[in-house]
C-alpha positions in Angstrom: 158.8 -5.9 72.2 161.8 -8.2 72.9 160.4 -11.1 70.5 159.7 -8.5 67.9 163.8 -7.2 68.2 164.6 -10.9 68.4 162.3 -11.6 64.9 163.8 -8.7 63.7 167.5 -9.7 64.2 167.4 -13.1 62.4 165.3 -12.1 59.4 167.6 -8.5 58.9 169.8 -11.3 57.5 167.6 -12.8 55.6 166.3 -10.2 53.7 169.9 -9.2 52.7 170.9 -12.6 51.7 172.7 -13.4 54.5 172.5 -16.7 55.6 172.8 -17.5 59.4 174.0 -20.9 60.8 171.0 -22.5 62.8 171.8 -24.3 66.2 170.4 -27.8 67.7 169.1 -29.3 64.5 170.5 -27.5 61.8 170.4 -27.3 58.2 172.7 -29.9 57.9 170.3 -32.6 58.6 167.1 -32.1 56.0 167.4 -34.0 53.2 166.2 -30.7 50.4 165.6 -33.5 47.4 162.3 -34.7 50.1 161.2 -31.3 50.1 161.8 -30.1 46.8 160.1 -33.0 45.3 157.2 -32.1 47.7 157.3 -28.5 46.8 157.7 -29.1 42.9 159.9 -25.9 41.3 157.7 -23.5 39.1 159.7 -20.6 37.7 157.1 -18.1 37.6 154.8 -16.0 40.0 151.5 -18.6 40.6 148.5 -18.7 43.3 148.9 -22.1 45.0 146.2 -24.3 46.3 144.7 -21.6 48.5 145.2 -19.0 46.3 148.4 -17.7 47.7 150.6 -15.8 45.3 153.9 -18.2 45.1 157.3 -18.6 43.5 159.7 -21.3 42.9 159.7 -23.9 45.7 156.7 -23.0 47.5 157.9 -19.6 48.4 154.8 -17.4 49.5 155.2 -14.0 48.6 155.4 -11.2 51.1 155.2 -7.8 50.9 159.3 -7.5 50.9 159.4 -9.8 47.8 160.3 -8.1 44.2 158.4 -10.0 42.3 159.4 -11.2 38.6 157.8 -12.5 35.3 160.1 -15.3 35.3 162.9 -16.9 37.9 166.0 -18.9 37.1 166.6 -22.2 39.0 169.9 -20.6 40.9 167.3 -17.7 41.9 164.6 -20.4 43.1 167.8 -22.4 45.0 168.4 -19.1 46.6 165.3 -18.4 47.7 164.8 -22.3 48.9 167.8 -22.3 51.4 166.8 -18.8 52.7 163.2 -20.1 53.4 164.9 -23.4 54.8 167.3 -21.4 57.2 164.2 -19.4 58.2 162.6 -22.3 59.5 164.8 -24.1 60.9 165.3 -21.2 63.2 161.8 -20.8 63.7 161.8 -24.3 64.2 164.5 -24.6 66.9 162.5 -21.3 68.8 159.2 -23.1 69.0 159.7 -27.0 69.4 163.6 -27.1 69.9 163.5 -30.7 70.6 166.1 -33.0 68.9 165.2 -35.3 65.9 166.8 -37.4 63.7 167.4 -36.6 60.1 164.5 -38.5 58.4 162.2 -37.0 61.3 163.5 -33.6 61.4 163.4 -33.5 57.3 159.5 -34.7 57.5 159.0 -31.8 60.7 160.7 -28.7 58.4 158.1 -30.3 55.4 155.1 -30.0 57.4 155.9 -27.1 58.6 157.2 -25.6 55.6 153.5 -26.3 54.2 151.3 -25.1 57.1 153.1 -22.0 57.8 155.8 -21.9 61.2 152.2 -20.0 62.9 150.5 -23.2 62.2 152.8 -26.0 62.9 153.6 -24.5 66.4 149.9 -24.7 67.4 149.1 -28.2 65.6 148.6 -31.2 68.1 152.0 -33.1 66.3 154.4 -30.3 67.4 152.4 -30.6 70.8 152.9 -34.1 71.0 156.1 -33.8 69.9 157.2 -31.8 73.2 155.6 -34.6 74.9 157.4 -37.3 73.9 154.5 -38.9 72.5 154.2 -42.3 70.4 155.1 -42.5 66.8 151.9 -43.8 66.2 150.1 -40.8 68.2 152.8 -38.4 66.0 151.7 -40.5 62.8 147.9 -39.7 63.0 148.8 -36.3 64.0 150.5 -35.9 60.9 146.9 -37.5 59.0 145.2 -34.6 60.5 146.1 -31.9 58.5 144.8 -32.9 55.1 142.8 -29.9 54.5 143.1 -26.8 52.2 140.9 -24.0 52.7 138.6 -23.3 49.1 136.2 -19.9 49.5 136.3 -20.3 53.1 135.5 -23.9 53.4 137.4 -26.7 54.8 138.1 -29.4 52.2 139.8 -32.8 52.4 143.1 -32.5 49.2 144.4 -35.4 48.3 147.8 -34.0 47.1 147.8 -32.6 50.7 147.2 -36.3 52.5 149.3 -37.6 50.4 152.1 -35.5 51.4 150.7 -36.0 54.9 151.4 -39.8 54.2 155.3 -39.2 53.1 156.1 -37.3 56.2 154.8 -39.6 58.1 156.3 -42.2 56.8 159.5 -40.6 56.7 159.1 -39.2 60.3 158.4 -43.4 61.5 161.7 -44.3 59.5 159.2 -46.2 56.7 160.5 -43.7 54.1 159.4 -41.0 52.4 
């Protein structure tokens, strides 16, 4: 009950266009251009790769989401930094360990594509916590190369690929 009051209080906010101020790493520190290019903008409601409705920069839609015919880039900025705010707080909850900017850019990335649910359970957060090698976190990265097609697990390679830029980005190689 206390997690769901706590879940409740940050994205209250949200949801009235309100942006909070993250703590430990913070906002401050993702480089957006890494993850918009990732993302790519599309101003119009589209099922992704899974065949999750989507708008803008990889916004999935949820049920509190008006949806429209067609979004302006301001809109799509809007709805960027209120995602980006989102997890980075969801981000400091579940890993809250300190990164640099290139790593903590190529972290928000991943988990902005796998879902916050998802990155907190994958074996790089994990081995994050744990102080692990880079080249432990760099496989771990490598690892999550699939998408989900009617119920089947299938290697993407616009999905490695992007596996490949955070990692190189996270081991200071670039993005």
């Amino acid at each position: 009950m206390i997690r769901l009051f706590k879940w409740m209080v940050l994205l209250v906010p949200l949801l009235l266009g309100i942006v909070p101020v993250a703590n430990a790493n913070d906002l401050s520190q993702i480089d957006r251009s890494f993850i918009m290019r990732q993302e790519g903008l599309i101003l119009y409601p589209y099922n992704d790769i899974a065949n999750y409705k989507t708008i803008c920069y990889g916004h999935l839609v949820t049920r509190f989401d008006h949806i429209k015919s067609q979004y302006s880039v301001e809109e799509c900025l809007s709805i960027f930094e209120k995602d980006l705010t989102l997890m980075v707080i969801q981000n400091n909850e579940c890993l809250g360990v300190d990164q640099n900017n290139n790593q903590f850019t190529a972290i928000i990335d991943f988990q902005f594509n796998l879902g916050t649910t998802n990155a907190c359970k994958s074996s790089l957060f994990n081995d994050i916590r744990l102080n692990e090698s880079n080249d432990i976190k760099v496989n771990d990265f490598l690892k999550w190369k699939y998408v989900r097609i009617n119920g089947k697990l299938t290697v993407n390679q616009s999905i490695l690929n992007r596996r490949i830029r955070e990692a190189n980005l996270y081991s200071g190689k670039g993005g």
